[in-house]
matplotlib code that plots the C-alpha trace (Angstrom):
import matplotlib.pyplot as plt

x = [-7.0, -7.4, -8.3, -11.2, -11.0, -13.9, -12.6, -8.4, -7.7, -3.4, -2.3, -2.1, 1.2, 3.6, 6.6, 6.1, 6.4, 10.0, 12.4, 16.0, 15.9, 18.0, 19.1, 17.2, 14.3, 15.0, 14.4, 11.7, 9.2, 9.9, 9.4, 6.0, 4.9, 5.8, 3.7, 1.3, 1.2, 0.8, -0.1, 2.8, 4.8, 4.9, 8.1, 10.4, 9.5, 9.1, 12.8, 14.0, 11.4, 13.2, 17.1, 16.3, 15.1, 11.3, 9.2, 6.1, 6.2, 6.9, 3.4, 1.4, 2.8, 1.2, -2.1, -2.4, -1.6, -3.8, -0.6, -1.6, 1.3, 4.3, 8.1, 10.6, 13.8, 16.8, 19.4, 22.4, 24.0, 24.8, 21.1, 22.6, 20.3, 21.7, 19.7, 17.0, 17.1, 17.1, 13.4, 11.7, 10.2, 9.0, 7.8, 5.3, 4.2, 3.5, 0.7, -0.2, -3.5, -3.8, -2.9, -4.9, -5.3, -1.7, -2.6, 1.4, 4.2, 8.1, 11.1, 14.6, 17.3, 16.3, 17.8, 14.7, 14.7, 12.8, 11.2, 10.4, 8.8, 6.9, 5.1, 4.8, 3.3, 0.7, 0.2, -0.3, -3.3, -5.2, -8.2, -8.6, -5.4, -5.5, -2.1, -2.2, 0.8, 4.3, 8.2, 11.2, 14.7, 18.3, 16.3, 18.6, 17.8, 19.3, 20.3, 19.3, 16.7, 14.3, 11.0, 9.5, 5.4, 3.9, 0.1, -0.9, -5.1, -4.5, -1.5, -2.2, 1.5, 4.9, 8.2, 11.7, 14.7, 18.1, 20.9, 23.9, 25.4, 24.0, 27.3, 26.9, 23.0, 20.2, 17.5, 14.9, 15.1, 14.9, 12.0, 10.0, 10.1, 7.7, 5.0, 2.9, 0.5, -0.1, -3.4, -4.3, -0.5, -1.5, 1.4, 5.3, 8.2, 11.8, 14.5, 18.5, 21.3, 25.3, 23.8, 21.4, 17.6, 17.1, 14.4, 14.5, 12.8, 10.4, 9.2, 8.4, 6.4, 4.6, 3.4, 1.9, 0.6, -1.6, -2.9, -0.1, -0.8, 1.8, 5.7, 7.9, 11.8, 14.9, 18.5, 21.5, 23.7, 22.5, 22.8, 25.5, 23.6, 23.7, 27.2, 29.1, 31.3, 29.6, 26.4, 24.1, 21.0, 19.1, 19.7, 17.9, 14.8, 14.0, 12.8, 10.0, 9.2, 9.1, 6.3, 4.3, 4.8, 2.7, 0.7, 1.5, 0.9, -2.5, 0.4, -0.8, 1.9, 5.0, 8.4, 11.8, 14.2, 18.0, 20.2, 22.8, 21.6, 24.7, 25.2, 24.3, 24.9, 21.8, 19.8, 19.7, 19.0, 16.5, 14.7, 14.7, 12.8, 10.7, 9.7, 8.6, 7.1, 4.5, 3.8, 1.7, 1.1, -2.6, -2.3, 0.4, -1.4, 1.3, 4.9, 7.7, 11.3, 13.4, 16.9, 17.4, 18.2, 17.0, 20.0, 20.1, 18.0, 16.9, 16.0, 13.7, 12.1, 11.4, 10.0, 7.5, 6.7, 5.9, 3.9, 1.8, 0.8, 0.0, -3.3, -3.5, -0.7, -2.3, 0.9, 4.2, 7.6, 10.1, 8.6, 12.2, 12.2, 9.4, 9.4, 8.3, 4.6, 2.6, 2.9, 0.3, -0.5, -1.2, -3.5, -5.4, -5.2, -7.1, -9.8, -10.2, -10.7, -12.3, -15.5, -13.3, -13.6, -15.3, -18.6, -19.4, -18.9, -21.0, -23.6, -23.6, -24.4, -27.2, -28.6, -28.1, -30.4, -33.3, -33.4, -34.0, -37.0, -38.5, -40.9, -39.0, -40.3, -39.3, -36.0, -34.5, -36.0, -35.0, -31.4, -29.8, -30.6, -29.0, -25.6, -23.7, -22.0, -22.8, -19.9, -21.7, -25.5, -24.1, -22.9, -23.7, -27.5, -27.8, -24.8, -26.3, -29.7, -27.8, -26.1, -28.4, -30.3, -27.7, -26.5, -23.6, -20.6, -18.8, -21.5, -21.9, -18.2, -18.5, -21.5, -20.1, -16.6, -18.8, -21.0, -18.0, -15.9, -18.7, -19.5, -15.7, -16.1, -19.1, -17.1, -14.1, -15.6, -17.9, -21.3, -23.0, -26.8, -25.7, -23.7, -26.4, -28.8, -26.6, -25.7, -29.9, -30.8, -28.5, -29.0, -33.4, -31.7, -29.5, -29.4, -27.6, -25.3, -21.7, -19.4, -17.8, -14.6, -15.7, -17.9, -14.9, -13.3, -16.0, -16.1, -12.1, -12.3, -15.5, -13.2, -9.4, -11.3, -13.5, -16.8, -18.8, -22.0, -21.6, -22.6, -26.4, -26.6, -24.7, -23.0, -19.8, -20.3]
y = [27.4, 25.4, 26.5, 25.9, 24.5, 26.5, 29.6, 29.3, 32.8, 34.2, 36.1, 39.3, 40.4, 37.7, 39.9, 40.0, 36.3, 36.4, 35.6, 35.3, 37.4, 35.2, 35.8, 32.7, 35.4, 37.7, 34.7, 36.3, 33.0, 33.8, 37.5, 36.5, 34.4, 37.0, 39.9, 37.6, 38.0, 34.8, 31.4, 29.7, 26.9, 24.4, 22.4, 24.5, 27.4, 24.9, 24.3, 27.6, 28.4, 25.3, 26.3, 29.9, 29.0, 30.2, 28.1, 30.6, 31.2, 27.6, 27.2, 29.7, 27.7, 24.7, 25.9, 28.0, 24.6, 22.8, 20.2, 17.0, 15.5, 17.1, 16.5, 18.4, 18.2, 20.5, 20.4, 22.3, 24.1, 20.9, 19.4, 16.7, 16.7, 18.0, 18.4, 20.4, 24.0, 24.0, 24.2, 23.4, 20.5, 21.8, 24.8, 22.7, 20.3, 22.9, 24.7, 21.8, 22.0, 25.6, 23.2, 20.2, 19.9, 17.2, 13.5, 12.3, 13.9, 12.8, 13.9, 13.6, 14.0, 15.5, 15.0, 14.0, 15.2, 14.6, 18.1, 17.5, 13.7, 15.1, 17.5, 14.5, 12.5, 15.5, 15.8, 11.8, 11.8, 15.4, 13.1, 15.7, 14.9, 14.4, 13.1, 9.1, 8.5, 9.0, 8.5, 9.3, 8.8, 9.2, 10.9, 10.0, 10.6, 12.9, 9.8, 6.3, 7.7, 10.0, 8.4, 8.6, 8.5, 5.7, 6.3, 6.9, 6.0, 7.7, 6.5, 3.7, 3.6, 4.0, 4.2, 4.2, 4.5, 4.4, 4.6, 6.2, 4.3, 5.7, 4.3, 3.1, 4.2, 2.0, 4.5, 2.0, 0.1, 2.6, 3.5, 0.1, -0.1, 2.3, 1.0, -2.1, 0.4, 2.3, 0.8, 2.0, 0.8, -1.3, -0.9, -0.7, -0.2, -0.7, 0.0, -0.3, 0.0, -0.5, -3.0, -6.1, -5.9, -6.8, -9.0, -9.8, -6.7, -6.4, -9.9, -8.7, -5.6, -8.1, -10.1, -7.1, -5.3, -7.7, -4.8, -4.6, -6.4, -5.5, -5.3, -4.3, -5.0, -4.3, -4.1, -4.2, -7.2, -10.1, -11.6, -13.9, -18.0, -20.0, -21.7, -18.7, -17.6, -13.6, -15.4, -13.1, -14.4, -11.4, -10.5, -14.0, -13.8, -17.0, -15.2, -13.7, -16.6, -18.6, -16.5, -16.9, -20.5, -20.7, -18.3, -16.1, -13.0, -12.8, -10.7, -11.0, -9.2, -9.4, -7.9, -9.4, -7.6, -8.1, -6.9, -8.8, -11.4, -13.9, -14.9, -18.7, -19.4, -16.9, -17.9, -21.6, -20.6, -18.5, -20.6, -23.2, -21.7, -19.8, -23.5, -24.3, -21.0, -22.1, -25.4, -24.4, -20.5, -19.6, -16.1, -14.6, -13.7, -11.9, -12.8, -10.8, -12.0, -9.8, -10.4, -13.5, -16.1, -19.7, -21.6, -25.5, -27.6, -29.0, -26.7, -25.3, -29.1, -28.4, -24.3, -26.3, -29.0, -26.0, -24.1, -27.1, -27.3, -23.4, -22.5, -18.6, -17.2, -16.0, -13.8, -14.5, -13.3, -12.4, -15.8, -15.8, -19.7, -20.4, -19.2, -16.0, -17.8, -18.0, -20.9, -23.5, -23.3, -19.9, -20.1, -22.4, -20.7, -17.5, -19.7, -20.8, -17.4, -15.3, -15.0, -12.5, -10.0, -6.9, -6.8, -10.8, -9.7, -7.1, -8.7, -11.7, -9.7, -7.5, -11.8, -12.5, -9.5, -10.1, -14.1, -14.1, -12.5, -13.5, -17.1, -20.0, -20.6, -17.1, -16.6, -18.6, -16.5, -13.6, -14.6, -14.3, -10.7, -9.6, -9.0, -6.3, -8.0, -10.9, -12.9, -12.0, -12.8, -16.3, -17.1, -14.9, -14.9, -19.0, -19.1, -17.6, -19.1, -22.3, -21.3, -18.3, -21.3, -23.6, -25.3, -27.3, -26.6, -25.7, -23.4, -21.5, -20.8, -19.2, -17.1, -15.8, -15.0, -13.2, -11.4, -10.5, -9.1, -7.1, -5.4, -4.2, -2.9, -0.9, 0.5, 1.0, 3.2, 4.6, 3.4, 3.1, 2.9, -0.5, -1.9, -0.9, -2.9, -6.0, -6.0, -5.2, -8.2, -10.4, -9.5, -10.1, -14.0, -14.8, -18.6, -16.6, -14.3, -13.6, -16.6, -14.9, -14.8, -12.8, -10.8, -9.9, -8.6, -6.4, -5.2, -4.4, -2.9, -0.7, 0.5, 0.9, 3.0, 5.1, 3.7, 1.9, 4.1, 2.0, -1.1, -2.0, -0.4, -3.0, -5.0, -3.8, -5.0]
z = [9.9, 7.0, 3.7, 1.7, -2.2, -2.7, -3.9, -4.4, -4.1, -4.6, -1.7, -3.1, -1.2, -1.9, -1.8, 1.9, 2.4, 1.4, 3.7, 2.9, -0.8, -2.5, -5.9, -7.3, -6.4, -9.2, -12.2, -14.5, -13.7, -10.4, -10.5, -12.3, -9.6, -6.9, -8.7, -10.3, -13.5, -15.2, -13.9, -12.3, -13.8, -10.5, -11.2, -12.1, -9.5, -6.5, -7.5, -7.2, -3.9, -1.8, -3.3, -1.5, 1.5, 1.2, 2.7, 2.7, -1.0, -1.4, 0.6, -1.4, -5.0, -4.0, -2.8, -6.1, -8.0, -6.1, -6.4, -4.7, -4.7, -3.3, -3.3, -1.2, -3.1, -3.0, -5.6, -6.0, -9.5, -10.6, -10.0, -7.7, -4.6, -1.4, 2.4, 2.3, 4.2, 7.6, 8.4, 5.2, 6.2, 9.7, 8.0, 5.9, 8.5, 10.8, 8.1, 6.4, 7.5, 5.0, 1.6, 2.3, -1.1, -0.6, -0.2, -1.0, 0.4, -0.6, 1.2, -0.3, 2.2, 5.3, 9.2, 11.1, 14.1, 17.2, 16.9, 13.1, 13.7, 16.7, 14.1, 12.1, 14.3, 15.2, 11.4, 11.3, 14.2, 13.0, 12.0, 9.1, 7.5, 3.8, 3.7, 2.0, 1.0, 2.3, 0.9, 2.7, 0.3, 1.9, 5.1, 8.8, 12.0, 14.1, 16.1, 17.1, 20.2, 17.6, 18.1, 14.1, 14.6, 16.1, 14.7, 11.1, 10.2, 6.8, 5.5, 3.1, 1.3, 2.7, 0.6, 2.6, 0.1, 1.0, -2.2, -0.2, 2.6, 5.9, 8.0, 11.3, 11.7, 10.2, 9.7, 8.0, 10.8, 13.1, 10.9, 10.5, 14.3, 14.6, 12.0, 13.8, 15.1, 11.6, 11.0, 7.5, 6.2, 2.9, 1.0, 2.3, -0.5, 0.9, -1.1, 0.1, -2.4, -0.6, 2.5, 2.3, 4.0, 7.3, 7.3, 10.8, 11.4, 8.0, 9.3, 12.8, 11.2, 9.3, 12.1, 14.1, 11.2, 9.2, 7.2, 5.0, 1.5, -0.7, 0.4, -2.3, -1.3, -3.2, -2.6, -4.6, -2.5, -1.7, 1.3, 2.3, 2.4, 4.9, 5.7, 4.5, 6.8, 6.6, 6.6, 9.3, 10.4, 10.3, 6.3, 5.5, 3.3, 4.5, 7.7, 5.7, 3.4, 6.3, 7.9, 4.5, 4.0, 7.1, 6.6, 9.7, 7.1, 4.9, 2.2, -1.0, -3.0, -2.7, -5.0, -3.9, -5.9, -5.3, -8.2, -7.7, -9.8, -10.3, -6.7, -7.1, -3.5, -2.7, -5.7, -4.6, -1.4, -2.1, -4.3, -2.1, 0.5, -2.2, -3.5, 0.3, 1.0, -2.4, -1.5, 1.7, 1.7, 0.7, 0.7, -1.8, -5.4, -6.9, -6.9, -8.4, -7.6, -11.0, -10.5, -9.2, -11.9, -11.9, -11.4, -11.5, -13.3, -9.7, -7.7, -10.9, -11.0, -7.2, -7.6, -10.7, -8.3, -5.5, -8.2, -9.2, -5.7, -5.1, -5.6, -4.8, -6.9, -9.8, -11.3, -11.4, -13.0, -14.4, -17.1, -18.7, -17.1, -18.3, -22.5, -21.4, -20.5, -17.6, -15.8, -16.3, -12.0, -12.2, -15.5, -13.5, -10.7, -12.3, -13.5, -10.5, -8.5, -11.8, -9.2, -7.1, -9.7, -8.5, -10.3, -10.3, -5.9, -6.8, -8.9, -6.9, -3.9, -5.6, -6.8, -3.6, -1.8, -4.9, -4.6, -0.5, -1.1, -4.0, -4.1, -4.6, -8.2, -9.4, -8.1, -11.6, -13.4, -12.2, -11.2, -15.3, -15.8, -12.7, -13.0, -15.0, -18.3, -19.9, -17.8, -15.0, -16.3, -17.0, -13.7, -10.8, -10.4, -11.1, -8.3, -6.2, -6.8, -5.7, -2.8, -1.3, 1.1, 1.0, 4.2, 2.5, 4.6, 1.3, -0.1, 3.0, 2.9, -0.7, -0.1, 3.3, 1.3, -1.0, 0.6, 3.1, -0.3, -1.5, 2.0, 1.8, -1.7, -0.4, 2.4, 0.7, -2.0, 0.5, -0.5, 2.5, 1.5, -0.6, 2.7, 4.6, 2.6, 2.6, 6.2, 7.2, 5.0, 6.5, 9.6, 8.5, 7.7, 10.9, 8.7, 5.7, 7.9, 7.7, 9.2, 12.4, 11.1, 7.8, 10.3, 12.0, 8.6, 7.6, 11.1, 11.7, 8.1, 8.7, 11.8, 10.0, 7.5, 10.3, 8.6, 11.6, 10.3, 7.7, 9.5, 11.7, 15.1, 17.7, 14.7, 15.5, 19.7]

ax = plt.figure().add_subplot(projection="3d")
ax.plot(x, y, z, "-o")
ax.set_aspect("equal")
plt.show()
């Protein structure tokens, strides 16, 4: 049964959750912690609780703590970290449900087994689990048939990090195999130290989980290029900036890290593709690509040229080619999008509800005071004045856009009288409604995040 952060109250007999009486046991902090005497030091005791094997005291630490994010490390006398016990993790995942006070769980060097990824998984699909965020670092899997969990609705970051070399076995692709279907997923970190990425499968994931927004990716070798005779197929980031140059993935950040920053072969390959990748994608807003250095004067003429073209990226770097400034494309591209900011959506949305039903000859006057700062008085009540009865193919574009961004906002931080209110209105002015497209947004996101009372009776069929 799970607990309630109403009243955290110490089990007043933890002496008779140990287990194994390890001499790690016997520390004074411990000893304190065991007879309650003092209020418990959480990083150094969960140390000592997961070196002796105690997974019950381990449990009652972090519902004292109220620790909301947890890490499951073992280390041995030297502090270099080793497998966890045997049972550690499937001890927690089995009473999870008594500390839901966790929302980010990491896990350093576990064997996942098909029994541990099965409680996983029933974690993962208790529609009660608090659990956000998840990292797994030097983890393997018992072998290459362990199914990890298929289904995640509350998972909205995933880290995979591999620094040892895992041999023969490719757990992170065994791993990204399973994600398409984790329909909260936002954010996905991949990190590989001895062995390049495969991007033949991170491209894949991509296409069947549009949800993901940021991908962070960073490996220590880079990749053999094309016409090399190691050159594989499936290591090529071209694979992925291919899918974005045609905007086959609505990603809008993106971190390409490879360390080994002197290969020029890679770097000019790289670059090229990155330079095509600009010239046409519409989505990316943030690129990061640290360690790869610009390499001849060319191929940076043709990433400028690329840039000029862009018109969503909006930050870039490392700027050590360009004087350590932004580049001029993606100053103008900022102008260019400042109206995205959350309260001139916001603002423009609350214009937007007061100008449809005020008289014509009022709504100017009204439409300045409006909005939140003075930015926003400027511009969002007279923009919307213009464009709330507009039938200009261009204007109905923006005010759909709009509208559509602030009805996420208000479901995203769970407003629902406000979305209620825009949604009714709109629904009151089928001329001013949502484009079906953006419809479609507000509607898959009311569902990812389980908000569809958020939305008019029968908008959602």
């Amino acid at each position: 049964m799970k607990r309630s952060n109403a009243s955290i109250v110490a089990n007043p007999k933890r002496r008779s959750l140990i287990l194994h009486h390890h001499e790690l046991l016997n520390d004074p902090d411990v000893v304190a912690f065991l007879d309650n005497t003092h209020k418990p030091f959480y990083e150094g005791l969960m140390s000592q609780l997961i070196q002796a094997n105690e997974p019950a005291l381990m449990l009652e630490l972090i519902w004292v703590t109220q620790r909301n994010a947890v890490t499951l490390r073992n280390s041995d006398i030297l502090e270099a970290t080793v497998a966890l016990p045997d049972g550690m993790l499937e001890y927690l995942l089995q009473n999870i449900d008594q500390v839901p006070c966790i929302t980010s769980l990491t896990v350093q060097v576990a064997m996942l087994s098909p029994a541990c990824c099965a409680l996983l998984q029933t974690v993962l699909s208790d529609p009660t689990c608090t659990l956000t965020s998840l990292t797994f670092m030097n983890c393997s899997f018992a072998d290459a048939q362990v199914q990890f969990p298929l289904h995640a609705t509350t998972i909205h970051t995933l880290e995979w990090i591999e620094t040892v070399v895992q041999g023969a076995a490719a757990p992170m692709d065994q791993m990204l195999s399973a994600l398409p279907s984790w329909s909260g997923l936002e954010i996905l970190r991949l990190v590989k130290r001895e062995e390049p990425l495969n991007f033949a499968v991170i491209t894949q994931l991509l296409v069947h989980n549009p949800r993901i927004n940021l991908l962070y990716l960073m490996c220590h070798t880079a990749p053999a290029a094309p016409g090399d005779p190691a050159y594989q197929p499936q290591q090529d980031p071209a694979l992925l900036l291919n899918l974005l140059r045609n905007d086959q993935t609505p990603l809008k950040r993106l971190t390409l890290h490879v360390m080994d920053a002197h290969n020029d072969a890679f770097n000019q390959h790289f670059l090229q593709c990155l330079s095509q990748c600009l010239a046409t994608n519409t989505t990316l807003e943030s690129l990061e690509v640290p360690g790869i250095q610009m390499c001849a004067q060319a191929v940076q003429d043709q990433f400028n040229a690329s840039l000029n073209i862009n018109h969503s990226l909006i930050a870039l770097g490392p700027l050590e080619a360009f004087n350590d400034q932004v580049p001029p494309a993606a100053r103008r591209n900022q102008r260019q999008r400042w109206w995205f900011t959350q309260d001139f959506v916001l603002g423009a949305a609350e214009a937007f509800l007061s100008l449809i039903a005020l008289p014509k000859d009022l709504k100017t006057l009204v439409a300045g005071p409006l909005a939140s700062t003075p930015a926003e008085r400027a511009c969002s009540g007279p923009l919307m004045a213009l464009i709330c009865k507009s039938t200009h193919q261009s204007a109905v574009k923006l005010r759909s856009a709009g509208l559509k961004e602030a009805a996420l906002i208000y479901i995203r931080t769970n407003d629902r009288p406000r979305c209620r209110e825009l949604l009714d209105a709109l629904l009151q002015h089928p001329q001013l409604n949502l484009l079906p497209d953006d419809k479609r947004q507000v509607i898959e996101y009311a569902r990812m995040r389980s908000r569809l009372n958020f939305l008019p009776p029968g908008y959602a069929q």
